[in-house]
VEXVEXNU-876885 format. One record per residue (C-alpha): residue number from 1; x, y, z; residue in one letter. Coordinates in nm, 2 decimals, decimal comma. Example, Ala and Ser with C-alpha at 12.3 -4.5 7.8 and 13.67 -1.06 7.14 Angstrom:
DRENBA   pos       px       py       pz   code
DRENBA     1     1,23    -0,45     0,78      A
DRENBA     2     1,37    -0,11     0,71      S
END
This chain:
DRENBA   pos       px       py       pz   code
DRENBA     1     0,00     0,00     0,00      X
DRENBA     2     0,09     0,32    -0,05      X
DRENBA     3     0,20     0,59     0,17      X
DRENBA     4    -0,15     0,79     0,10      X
DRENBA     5    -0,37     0,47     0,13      X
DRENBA     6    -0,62     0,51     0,47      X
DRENBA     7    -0,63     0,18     0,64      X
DRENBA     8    -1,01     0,19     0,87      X
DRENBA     9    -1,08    -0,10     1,08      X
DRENBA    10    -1,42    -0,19     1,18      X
DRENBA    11    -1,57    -0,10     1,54      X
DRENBA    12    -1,86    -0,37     1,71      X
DRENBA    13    -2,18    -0,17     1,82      X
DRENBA    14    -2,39    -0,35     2,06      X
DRENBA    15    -2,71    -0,26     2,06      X
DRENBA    16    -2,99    -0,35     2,41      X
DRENBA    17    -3,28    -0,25     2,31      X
DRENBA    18    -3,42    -0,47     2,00      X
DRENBA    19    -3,68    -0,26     1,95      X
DRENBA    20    -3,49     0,06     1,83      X
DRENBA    21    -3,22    -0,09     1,64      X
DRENBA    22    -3,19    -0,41     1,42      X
DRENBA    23    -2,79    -0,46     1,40      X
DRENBA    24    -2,72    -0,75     1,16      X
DRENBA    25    -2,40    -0,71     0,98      X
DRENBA    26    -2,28    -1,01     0,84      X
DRENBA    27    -1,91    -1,06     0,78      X
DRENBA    28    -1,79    -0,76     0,98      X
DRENBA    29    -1,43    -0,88     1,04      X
DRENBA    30    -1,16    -1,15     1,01      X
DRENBA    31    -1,23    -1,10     0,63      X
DRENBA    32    -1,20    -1,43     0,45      X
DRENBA    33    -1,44    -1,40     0,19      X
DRENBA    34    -1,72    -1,11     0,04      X
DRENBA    35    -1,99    -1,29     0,22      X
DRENBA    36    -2,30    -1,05     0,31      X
DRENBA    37    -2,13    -0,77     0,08      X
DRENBA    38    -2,26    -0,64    -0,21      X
DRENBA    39    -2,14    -0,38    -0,45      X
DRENBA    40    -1,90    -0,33    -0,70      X
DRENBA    41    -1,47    -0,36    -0,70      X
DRENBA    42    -1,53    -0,50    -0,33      X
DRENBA    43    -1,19    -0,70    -0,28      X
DRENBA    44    -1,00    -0,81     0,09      X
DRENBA    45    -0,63    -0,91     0,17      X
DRENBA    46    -0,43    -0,83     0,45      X
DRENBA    47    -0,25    -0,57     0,56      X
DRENBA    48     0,06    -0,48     0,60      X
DRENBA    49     0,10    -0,70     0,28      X
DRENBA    50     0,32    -1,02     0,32      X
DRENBA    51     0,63    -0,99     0,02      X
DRENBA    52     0,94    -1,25    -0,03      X
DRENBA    53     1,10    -0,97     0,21      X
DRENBA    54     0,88    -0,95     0,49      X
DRENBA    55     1,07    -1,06     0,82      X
DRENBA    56     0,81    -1,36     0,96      X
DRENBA    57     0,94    -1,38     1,30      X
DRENBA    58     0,81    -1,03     1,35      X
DRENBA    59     0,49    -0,99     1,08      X
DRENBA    60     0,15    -0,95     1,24      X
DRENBA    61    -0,15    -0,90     1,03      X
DRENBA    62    -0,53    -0,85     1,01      X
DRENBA    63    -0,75    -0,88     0,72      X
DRENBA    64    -0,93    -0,58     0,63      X
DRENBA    65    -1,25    -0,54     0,36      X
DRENBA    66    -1,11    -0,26     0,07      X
DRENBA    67    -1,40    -0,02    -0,02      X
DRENBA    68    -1,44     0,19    -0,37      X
DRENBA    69    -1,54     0,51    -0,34      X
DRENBA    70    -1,94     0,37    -0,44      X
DRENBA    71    -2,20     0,26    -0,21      X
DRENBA    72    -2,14    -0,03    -0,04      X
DRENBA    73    -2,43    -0,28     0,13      X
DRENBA    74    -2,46    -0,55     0,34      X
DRENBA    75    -2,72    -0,83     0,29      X
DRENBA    76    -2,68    -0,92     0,63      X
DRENBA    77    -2,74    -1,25     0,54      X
DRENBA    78    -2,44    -1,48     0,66      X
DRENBA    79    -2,32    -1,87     0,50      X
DRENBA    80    -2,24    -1,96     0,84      X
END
């Protein structure tokens, strides 16, 4: 990535009361697929990116969902 990219992560909201709010979000982390996503040039990997000179005894990294500048949904419908 480039030294301009923004990298967001995504934050859990817990809602209590049912009745207000209907939270379902399917895939919201741990990205291994587009499951629940829908929209176009939608893509995941991981971050910092691993290359033939990335040091493994020291690379730690999380998968994040890349999002064009579009609308994005999600079906919150899950394949679990």
């Amino acid at each position: 990535m480039s030294g301009s990219t923004e990298v967001w992560g995504y934050a859990a909201t817990e809602f209590t009361d049912p009745l207000a709010v209907v939270n379902l979000v399917a895939n919201p982390s741990a990205f291994t697929s587009l499951d629940g996503w829908i929209g176009s040039g939608l893509t995941y990997g991981i971050f910092p990116k691993f290359t033939s000179t990335t040091d493994i005894t020291t690379y730690s990294a999380k998968s994040y969902l890349y999002l064009p500048v579009t609308t994005v949904y999600n079906s919150a419908i899950s394949a679990n």
